[in-house]
N, C-alpha and C positions, 0 to 999 in steps of 0.2 A: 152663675157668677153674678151677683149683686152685692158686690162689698162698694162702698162710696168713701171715698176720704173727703173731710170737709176741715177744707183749710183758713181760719179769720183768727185774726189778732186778739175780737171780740169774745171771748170766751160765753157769753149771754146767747151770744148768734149762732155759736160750733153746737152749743147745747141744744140747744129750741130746734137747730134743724134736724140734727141727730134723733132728736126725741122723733119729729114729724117723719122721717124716713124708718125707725124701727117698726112704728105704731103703722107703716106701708109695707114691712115686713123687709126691708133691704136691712144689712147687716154697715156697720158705720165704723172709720176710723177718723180722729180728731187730731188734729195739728195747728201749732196758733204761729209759728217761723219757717224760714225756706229751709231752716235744717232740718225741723222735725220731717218737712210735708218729703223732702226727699228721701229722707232716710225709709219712708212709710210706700214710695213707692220702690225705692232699689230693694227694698225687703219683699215687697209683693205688689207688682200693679195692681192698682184698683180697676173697678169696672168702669168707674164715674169720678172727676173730680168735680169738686165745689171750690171754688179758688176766689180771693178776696186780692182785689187789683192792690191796696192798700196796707202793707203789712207792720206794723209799730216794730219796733227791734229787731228787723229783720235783713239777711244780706240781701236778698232778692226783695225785687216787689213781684207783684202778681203775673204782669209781665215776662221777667225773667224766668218766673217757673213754669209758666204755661211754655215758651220757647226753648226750657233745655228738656223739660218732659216730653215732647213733641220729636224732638231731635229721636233721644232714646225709644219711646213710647208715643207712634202715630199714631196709633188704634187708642189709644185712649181718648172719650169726651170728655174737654171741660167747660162747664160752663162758671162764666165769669159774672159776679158781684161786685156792686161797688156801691158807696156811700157818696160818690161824687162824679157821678157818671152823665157823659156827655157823649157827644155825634164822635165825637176824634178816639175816643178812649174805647168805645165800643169798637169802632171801623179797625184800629192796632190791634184790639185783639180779636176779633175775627179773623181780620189778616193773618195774624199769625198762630193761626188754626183752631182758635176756641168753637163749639160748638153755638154759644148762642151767650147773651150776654143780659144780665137783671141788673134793675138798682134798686139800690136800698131807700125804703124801706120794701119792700119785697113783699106782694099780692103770696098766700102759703098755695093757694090754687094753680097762682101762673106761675111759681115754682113748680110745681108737682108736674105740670103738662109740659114743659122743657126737662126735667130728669127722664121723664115716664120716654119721650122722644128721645131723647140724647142712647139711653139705655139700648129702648128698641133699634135704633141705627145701628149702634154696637152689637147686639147681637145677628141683627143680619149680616153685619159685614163679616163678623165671627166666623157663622156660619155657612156662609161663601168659602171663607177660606176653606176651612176643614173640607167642606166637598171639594173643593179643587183637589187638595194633600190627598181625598181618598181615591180619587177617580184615577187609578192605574190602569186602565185599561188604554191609553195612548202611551204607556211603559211597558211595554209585554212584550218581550223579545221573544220571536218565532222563528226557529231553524232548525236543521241536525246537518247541514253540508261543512265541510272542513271551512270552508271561509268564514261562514257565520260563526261555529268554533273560537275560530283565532280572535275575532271581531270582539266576541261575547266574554275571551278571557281577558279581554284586554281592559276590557268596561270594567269587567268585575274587580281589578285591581284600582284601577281610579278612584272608585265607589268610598276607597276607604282613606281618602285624602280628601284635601282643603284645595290639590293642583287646577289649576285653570285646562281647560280641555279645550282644544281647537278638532273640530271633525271638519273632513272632507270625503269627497264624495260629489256624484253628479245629482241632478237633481232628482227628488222621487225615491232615493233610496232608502230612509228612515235614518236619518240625521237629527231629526227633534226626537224622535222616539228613543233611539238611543240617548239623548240629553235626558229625556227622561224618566228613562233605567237607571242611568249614573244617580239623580238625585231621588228616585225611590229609593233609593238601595243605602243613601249615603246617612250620614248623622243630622242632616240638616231636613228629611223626609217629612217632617211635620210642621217646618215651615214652608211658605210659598214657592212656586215654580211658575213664576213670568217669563213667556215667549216674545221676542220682539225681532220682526221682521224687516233689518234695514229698506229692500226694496221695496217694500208694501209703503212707503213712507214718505211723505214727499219732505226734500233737505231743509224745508223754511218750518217744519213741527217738529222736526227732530229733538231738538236738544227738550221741548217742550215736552214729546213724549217721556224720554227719561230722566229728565229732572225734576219736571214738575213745573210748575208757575204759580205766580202772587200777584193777585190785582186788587185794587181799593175793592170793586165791586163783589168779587167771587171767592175774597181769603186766597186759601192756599189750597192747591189743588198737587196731591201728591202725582210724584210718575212713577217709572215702573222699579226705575231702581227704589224708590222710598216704599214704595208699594210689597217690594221683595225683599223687605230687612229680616236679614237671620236665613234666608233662602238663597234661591240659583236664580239667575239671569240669564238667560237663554237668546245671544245674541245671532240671530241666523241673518247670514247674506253679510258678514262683515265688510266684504268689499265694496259694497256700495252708499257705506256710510261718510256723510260729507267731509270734508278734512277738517272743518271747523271741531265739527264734533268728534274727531277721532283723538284731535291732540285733550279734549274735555275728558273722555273716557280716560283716556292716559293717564290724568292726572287721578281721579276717581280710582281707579286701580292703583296708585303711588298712594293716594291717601286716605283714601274708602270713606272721603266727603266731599260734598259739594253745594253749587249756591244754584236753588230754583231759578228758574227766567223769572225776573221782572223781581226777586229776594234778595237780601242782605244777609243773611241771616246764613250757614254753614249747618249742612246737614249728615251727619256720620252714622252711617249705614255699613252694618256686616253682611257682605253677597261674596256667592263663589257666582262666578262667569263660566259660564261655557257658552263658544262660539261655531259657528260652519259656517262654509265658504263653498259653493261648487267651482270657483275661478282660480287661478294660478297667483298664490299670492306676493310669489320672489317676482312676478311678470309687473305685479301690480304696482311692485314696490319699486321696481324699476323704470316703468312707467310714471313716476312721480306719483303715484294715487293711489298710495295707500304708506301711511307713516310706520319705517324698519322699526323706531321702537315700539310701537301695539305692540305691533305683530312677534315681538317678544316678549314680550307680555302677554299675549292670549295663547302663546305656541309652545305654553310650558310641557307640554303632556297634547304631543301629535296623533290619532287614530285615522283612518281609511277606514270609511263606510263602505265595503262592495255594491257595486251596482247587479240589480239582478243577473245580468247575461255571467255575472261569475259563480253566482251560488244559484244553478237552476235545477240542482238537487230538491233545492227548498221551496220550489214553487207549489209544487202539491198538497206540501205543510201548510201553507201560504194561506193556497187559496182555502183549504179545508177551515182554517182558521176565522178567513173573509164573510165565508157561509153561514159559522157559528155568531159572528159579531154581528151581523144584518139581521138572523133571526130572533136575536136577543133584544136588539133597538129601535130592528125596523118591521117585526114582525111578518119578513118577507120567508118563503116556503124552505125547509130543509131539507138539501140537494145533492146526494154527492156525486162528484167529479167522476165519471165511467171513465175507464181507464183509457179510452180512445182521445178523451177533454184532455186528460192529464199531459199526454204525449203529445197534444196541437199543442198546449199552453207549454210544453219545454221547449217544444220548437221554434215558438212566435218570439218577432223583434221585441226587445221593450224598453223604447228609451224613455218610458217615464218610468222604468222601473217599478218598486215595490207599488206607488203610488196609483201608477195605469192600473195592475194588476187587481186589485184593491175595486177599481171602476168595472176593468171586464167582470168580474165577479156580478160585481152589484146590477148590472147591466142584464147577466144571464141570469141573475133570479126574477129582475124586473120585467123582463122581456121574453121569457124561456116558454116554448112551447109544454111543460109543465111537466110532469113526471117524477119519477123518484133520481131519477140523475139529471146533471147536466150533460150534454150531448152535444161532439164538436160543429154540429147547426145552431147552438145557443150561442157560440162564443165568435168573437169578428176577429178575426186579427192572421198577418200574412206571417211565415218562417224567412227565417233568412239565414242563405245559407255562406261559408266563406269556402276561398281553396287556399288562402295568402295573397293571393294578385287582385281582390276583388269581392264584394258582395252582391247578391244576385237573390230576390224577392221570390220565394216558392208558393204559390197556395198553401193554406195550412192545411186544407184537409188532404191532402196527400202525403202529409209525414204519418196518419193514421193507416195509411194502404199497405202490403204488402209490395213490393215492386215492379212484379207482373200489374195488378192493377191500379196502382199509381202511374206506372208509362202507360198505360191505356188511357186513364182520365186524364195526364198530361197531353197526349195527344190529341183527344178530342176537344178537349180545351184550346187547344192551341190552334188548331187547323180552323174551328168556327169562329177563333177570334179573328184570325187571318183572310176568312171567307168574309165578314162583315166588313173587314179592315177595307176589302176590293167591292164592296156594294153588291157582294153574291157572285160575282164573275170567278167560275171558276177556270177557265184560264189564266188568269192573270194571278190566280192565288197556284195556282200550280205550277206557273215560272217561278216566281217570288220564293215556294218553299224548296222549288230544285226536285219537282216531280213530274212524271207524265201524266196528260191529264186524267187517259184511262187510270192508270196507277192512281192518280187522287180518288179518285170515284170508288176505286175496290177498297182503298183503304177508309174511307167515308163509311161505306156498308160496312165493312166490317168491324166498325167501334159504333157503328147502329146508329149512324147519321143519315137522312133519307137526302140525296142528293138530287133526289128528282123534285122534293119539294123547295128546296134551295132554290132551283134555277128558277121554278114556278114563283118566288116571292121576290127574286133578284129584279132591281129596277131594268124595266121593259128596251130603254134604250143603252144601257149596259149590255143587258143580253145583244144586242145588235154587235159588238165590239168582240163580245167569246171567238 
């Protein structure tokens, strides 16, 4: 893309630069009024504007086109000319987002090194974008348990609207990942997808992050919302954004514009929102801190994210998936899950959910005594078990036993934790467990515990106390 509009009243100046950017091989559109130069861009943004602060017959000055182009069209450079250019006239439009600004009469050299710049800029930010839009791989929904099912038809119906999406869920479950399913999927896929993390944020940058700011010294400095025009907004942890900023939002969603921190100037930006919350947010709203109108506004289109302990069908998928991704990016060994890992890993607690699971993975390729599988010695993590009255923390490698020898290694687990618990005194561990002490001894040997070496390493004045 190197098409340039060169916008001057001057027809002498539209021509001579024209000429000098053909003969550079960029392709050139000419405009000498604020009707033609807009009409030139709502027909096709250019790559480059050349804009003339000074316009003879014209509704706009220079000014005014660079500020409603900018509005529409932030990606676009423009660099501004003038015939009567000074400190105040350059700093306004910098401020209000020119790329770099010339006077006339105008060095053809230090022209050419501010387009050749202004260009280059553009295209790398171009191409930032499009890698972002391409990189689905934090969009890739992984499951076959009926939860993930219901989850994944639910997404798929959203995908094909403009509805605002509020997801919930604890944390760790793939709540941005699903955000960004909905917008791969959706009409809006090849424009941007900004995440913005209320907690990660502290309440005095807030409005700065999603607005944006304008200062004499730095122009205008887009945020995320201006950043994501024609895209998704990916607002995670809604609850913990400051109340200033929630009735700002509010309004941004009533009118899908708004004015940068430290700007005058009103910016109208097309974003679809999608939000998550791991908190209660009728609690919140109750609580005074958090504003009932957002939160209808953001709660057009409700989903529930399952927490793993729901869909632990899908762990296996999961982790199979985790292996494939590390070996792809991080060149770490491909491992699969022996079916002894697979049944620790259904059993284990996971209140980080999808998230933890994702680490133990990375953890057992990082750390794994090597081989062609993972092996429930590579993986850390305890089961937990319920009856309805309680929860109660298992070994994990016992959900891989059969149950003769699982109550074996429970017992021997248990009785030497009990014997270190008493300093080696096995008397006192033999009251405590409600055995005799012979009876502790036979049952010692026979799970292949030496009991004789016990009392040999038991502290000397303990033994006095047996």
């Amino acid at each position: 893309m190197s098409d340039i509009l060169i916008v001057d009243d001057e027809r002498d100046i539209r021509e001579l630069i024209s000429e000098i950017l053909q003969d550079e091989g960029f392709t050139t559109r000419l405009a000498c009024n604020s009707d033609e130069a807009m009409a030139a861009v709502n027909a096709e943004p250019p790559a480059l504007m050349i804009l003339d602060i000074w316009l003879k017959d014209s509704r706009m000055d220079g000014i005014d086109i660079l500020m409603t182009v900018k509005r529409s069209n932030p990606d676009i450079p423009v660099v501004i000319i003038s015939g009567h250019g000074n400190v105040e006239i350059a700093v306004a439009a910098i401020k209000r987002g020119a790329y770099d600004f010339i006077e006339k009469p105008f060095n053809i050299d230090q022209l050419m090194v501010v387009i050749t710049r202004a260009m280059e800029a553009s295209r790398l930010r171009r191409e930032n974008s499009e890698l972002r839009n391409r990189d689905t791989t934090n969009a890739e929904m992984v499951g076959q348990s009926n939860s993930f099912k219901v989850l994944k038809s639910q997404l798929d119906k959203v995908t094909r609207s403009n509805g605002r999406v509020m997801l919930t869920g604890p944390a760790g479950c793939g709540k941005e990942v699903a955000a960004r399913y909905i917008h791969s999927l959706s009409n809006r896929a090849s424009a941007p997808f900004l995440s913005v993390s209320a907690a990660a944020i502290a309440p005095e940058r807030m409005e700065e992050v999603l607005f944006g700011r304008e200062t004499a010294d730095r122009g205008i400095e887009a945020g995320i919302f201006e950043q994501a025009h024609g895209g998704v907004v990916y607002l995670d942890e809604v609850a913990d954004m400051p109340a200033g900023t929630q009735s700002k939002i509010l309004r941004v969603l009533v009118d899908q514009q708004f004015t940068r921190v430290g700007g005058v100037d009103k910016v109208r930006v097309d974003l679809r929102v999608v939000s998550s919350t791991t908190r209660d947010l009728k609690a919140e709203i109750n609580a005074g801190r958090f504003r009932q109108e957002l939160f209808d506004r953001l709660n057009v289109v409700p989903i529930v994210v399952p927490g793993l302990a729901e869909r632990r069908d899908d762990i296996p998928v999961l982790a199979a998936h985790f292996v494939d991704f590390f070996h792809k990016t991080q060149g770490l060994p491909h491992r699969n899950l022996s079916p002894e890992a697979e049944a620790q890993l259904q059993a284990m607690n996971w209140p980080g959910n999808v998230r933890q699971l994702r680490n133990v993975v990375e953890r057992a390729l990082i750390l794994g005594e090597g081989g062609d599988l993972i092996e429930p010695r590579d993986i850390q993590g305890d089961a937990v078990v319920s009856d309805g009255d309680g929860q109660m923390v298992v070994s994990a490698a016992l959900t891989t036993l059969p149950l003769r020898e699982a109550r074996e290694l429970f017992e021997r687990e248990y009785l030497l934790a009990q014997i270190n618990r008493f300093g080696g005194n096995i008397s006192r561990t033999a009251s405590f467990v409600g055995m005799e002490r012979s009876a502790l001894h036979r049952k010692l040997k026979t799970l292949g515990v030496n009991s004789g070496a016990l009392s040999v390493a038991r502290d000397p004045d303990t033994a006095q106390n047996e």
